[in-house]
Structure formats: structure tokens, C-alpha cells
N, C-alpha and C positions, 0 to 999 in steps of 0.2 A: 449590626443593623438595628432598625428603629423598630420599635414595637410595629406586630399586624394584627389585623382584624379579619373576618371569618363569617360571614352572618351563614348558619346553619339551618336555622326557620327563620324566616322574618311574619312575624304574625298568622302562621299560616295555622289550617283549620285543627282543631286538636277534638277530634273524636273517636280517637280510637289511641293505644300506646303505638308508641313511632318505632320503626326497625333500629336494628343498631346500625350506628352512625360512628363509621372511621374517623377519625381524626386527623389534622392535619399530621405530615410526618415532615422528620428532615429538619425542624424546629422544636424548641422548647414550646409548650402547652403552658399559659401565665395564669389565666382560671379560663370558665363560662360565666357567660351573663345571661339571667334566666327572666323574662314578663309570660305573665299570665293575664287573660281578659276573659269576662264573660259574661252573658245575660241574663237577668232577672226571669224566669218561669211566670213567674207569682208574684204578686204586690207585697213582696216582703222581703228586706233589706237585707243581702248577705256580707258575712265579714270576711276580710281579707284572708283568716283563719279558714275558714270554711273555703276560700278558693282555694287556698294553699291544702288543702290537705284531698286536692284534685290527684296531685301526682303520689302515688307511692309505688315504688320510689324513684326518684332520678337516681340513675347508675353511670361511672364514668370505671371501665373496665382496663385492664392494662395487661396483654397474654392473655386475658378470658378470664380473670380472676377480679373480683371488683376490690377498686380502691377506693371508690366512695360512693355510698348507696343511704339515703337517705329519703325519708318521705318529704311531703313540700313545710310540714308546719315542724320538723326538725329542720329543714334546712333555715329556713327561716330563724330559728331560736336561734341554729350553729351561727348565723351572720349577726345577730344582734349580740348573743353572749360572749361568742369565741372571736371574732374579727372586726367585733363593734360598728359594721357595717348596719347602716337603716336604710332597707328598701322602701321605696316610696309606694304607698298604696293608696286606692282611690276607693272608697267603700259604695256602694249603689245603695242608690234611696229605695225607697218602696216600691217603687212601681214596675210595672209589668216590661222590659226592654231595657232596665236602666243597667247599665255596664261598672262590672266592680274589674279592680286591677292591682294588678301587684308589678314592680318592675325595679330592675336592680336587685334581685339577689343573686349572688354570685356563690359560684363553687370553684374555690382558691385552688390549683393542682399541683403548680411549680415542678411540671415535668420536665425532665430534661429531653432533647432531641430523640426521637426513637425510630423506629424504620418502620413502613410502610404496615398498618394493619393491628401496631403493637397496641394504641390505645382508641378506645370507641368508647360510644354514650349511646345510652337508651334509655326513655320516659315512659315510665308504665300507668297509665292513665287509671284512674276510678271514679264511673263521671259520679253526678251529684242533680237528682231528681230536678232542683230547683237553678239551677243553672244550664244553660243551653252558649251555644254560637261559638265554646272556647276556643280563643287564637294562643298558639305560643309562640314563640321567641327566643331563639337560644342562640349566643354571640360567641365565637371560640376567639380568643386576644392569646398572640404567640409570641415568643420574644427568643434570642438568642441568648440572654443572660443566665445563667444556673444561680439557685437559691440557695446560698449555703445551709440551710438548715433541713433542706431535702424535699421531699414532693407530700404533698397532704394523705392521709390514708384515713379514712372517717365510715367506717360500716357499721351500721346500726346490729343491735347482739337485743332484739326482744326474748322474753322470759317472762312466767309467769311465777308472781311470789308463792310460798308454801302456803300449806290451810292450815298455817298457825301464825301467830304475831312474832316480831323478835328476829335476835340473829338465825343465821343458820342457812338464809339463801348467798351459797356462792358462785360465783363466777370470776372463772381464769381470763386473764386477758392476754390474747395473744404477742403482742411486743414485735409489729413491725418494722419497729423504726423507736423514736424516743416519744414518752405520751405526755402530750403538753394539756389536755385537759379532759375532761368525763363532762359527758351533758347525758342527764337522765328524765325519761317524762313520766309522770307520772298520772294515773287512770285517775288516784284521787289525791284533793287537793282539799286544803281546810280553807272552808266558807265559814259563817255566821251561824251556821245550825250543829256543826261540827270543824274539831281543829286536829284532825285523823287525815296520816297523808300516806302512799303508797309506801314512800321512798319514807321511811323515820328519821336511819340515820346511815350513813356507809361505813367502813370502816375497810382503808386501803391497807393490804396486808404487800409488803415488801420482802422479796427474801427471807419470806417465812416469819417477819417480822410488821407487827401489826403497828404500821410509821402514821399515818393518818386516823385521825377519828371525826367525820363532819356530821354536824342533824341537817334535817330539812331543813330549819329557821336559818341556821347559818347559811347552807346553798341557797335558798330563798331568797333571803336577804339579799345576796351577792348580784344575784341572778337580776332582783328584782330592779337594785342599785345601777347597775350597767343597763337593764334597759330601759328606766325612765329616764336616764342621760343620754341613750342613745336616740332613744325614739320612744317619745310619752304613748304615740299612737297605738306602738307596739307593746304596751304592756300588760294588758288583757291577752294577748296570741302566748304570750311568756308566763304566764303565768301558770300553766301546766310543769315547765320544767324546772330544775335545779341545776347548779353548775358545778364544779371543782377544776379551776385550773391553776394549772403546774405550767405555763408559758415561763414563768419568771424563774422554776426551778425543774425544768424536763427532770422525768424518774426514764432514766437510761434503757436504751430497748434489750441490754444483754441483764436486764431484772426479771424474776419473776415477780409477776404481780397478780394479786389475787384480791376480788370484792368480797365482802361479807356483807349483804345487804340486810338490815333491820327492820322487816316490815312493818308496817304501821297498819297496812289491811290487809286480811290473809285473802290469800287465788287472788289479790290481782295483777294485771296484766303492764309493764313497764317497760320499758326499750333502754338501754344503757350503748351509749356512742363514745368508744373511745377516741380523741382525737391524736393522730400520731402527725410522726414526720421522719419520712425515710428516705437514706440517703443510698442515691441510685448504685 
């Protein structure tokens, strides 16, 4: 059968987090398609950034257990770094009513058919003083085709760095599936008064075996390379994160794999989003 469509909210009023929300069953799940809109408070221009980081987090659960839970200025990063996807966004001028919007970012799922109850979504709202009137939108596309490469799993893993600089923060990563790439945000970022960043440097430890070594310039770089190609608009919202992906060489889900994160400033505060792919 030919791909279907779903509309789950159509614009409707978003003040408050929405219940969880079944999902189609009986069909494969292809992604969601998520807009956001909302009003100006105050004579003062808000950025798409700032609308995005309305939601934390969107959750698409599977059995009760989430497989992708992410806040709205991570998902956004995941669509421009990880899926090269540029959502279109409308930024509001100054003025007191004028409407900023964000539409087209998607959450890829590639579920296959499941029974009745197996997967659901929920939006956990956190409004924002200077925005009012928020509508969302959220579009579920089904397909009957299965993805050979399996169903997305993307849950954000925040952590707070150690109160010293350097290696020595780690983290295990679970291995649901095969992990095609790591997007990490980081609290600080090197501006003009300072070049001090959360994230320093990672260093992927394989099988006990320390296979990866990246800095922040290199993820930077990468991060910053893909999204002025994808979307110049979007590169100020990116410019918080860094990226490592492994799409062109998955590290296999029957690895252990373990981060040793190198802080560049100690206590602070970073989220680390492995991106898998499991095969149902």
C-alpha cells in the first residue's frame, strides 16, 4: 500500500503538555512531522531557538519505554546534523502579536507494524514568559514498507561534568541497536571573550578499547559544516552542539561502548543523545 497520513493536532492550542497519544497500529510508523507557532508577549523579537526549546521533551514510547525523547532545540540540531533535514522557520519581528514559527521538523521512527497500544507520543510543554497563543501540529505518515536498517532510538542521557577539568567523566552507552551517531550540547561554547567549551574533547572507548579520539573544533567544525549547507538560518540554534557520526561506519549494538568525556568546564551541565538503529 501507498504511504498514509495521520494529522494528530492540527494547530491546535498548546498550553499545557498533551496526554499520551496512541499511535496508529496494524501499520508501520515512517516518522512525525512536528510545527510550532506562537506570540509575541512583548515588543521583542523571539528566535526560533527559543520557540523550540517550548517542548521538553517530545517522547515517542514503544511498551512504555521511550525510544525517542528529546527536547525541541535537540530535535531540531538531530534534524539538521543527523538527517540533514532544514525545517522551515519564520522568526517574529518586535512587536507585540507578531507570530514566530517553526514547521517541518520530523522525528524519523521506521517502526514496523505493531498492535494496538504498542507505541504512543507525548509533548511535555515548558511555556516561555514572552510567548503566549502556542498552536502545535503533529502529522503521523505510515507506510507498510520495513527499513532495513531498523526503527530510530534517540534518548537524550543529560549529566553533569565533574568539578575539575579533563578526562575522567564517563558514560556507558546502552547499545539498543547499532549507533550511527552522538550529538552532544553543550552549556558552554567559545565566544570572543573566551575559547573554553563544555564538551573539550570525547574519547569513544570500544571494547575496552579507546577506537575514537575527537576535540570540540573537530565536532564543531563538522556540526557547524553541515549546517550552514543545510540551512545558513539554522546556524546560530547549532551552534550550541557538536556531532560524531558513525552512519557511514555503525559501531555494532553487540559492542561495549563507553564515553570518557574531557571537560573543558568543570559542573557543567551537557546532555549526550546517542543515535541508534534497532532491528525489531
Amino acid at each position: 500500500m501507498v504511504q498514509q497520513s495521520r494529522i494528530i493536532y492540527n494547530r491546535d492550542a498548546f498550553a499545557a503538555s498533551t496526554p499520551l497519544e496512541t499511535l496508529k497500529a496494524g501499520r508501520g510508523i515512517h516518522k512525525l512531522t512536528i510545527a510550532l507557532q506562537g506570540d509575541m508577549v512583548a515588543a521583542a523579537a523571539i528566535t526560533p531557538a527559543v520557540m523550540a526549546e517550548i517542548i521538553q521533551p517530545f517522547e515517542v514510547r514503544l511498551m512504555g519505554s521511550p525510544v525517542i525523547q528529546m527536547r525541541g532545540d535537540d530535535l531540531w540540531a538531530f534534524n539538521v546534523l543527523h538527517l540533514k533535514n532544514n525545517p522551515l522557520t519564520i522568526t517574529a519581528g518586535a512587536n507585540i502579536n507578531d507570530a514566530s514559527k517553526i514547521a517541518g521538523l520530523e522525528i524519523p521512527l521506521r517502526q514496523p507494524a505493531r498492535s494496538v497500544g504498542d507505541l504512543s507520543m507525548r509533548v511535555t510543554r515548558v511555556g516561555n514568559a514572552g510567548i503566549d497563543t502556542e498552536l502545535l501540529t503533529v502529522v503521523e505518515q505510515s507506510s507498510d514498507v520495513v527499513d532495513p536498517e531498523g526503527y530510530y532510538h534517540a534518548v537524550e542521557m543529560p549529566m553533569v561534568l565533574r568539578a575539575a577539568v579533563g578526562y575522567g567523566n564517563f558514560l556507558d552507552l546502552p547499545q539498543p541497536g547499532d549507533l550511527h551517531g552522538i550529538l552532544f550540547w553543550n552549556t558552554t561554547i567559545p565566544i570572543t571573550t573566551t575559547l573554553t567549551s563544555s564538551v573539550a574533547q570525547v574519547a569513544v572507548e570500544i571494547n575496552k578499547e579507546r577506537a575514537y579520539v575527537r576535540t570540540f573544533d573537530e565536532m564543531h567544525a563538522d556540526a557547524a559544516t553541515v549546517a550552514t549547507w543545510a540551512s545558513p538560518g539554522a546556524a546560530t540554534l547549532v551552534d550550541d552542539y557538536c556531532y560524531i557520526d558513525f552512519s557511514h561506519e555503525p559501531i555494532p549494538k553487540d559492542a561495549e561502548v563507553r564515553l570518557d568525556i574531557n571537560a573543558g568546564v568543570a559542573n557543567d551541565p551537557v546532555r549526550v543523545i546517542p543515535i541508534y538503529r534497532c532491528k525489531a
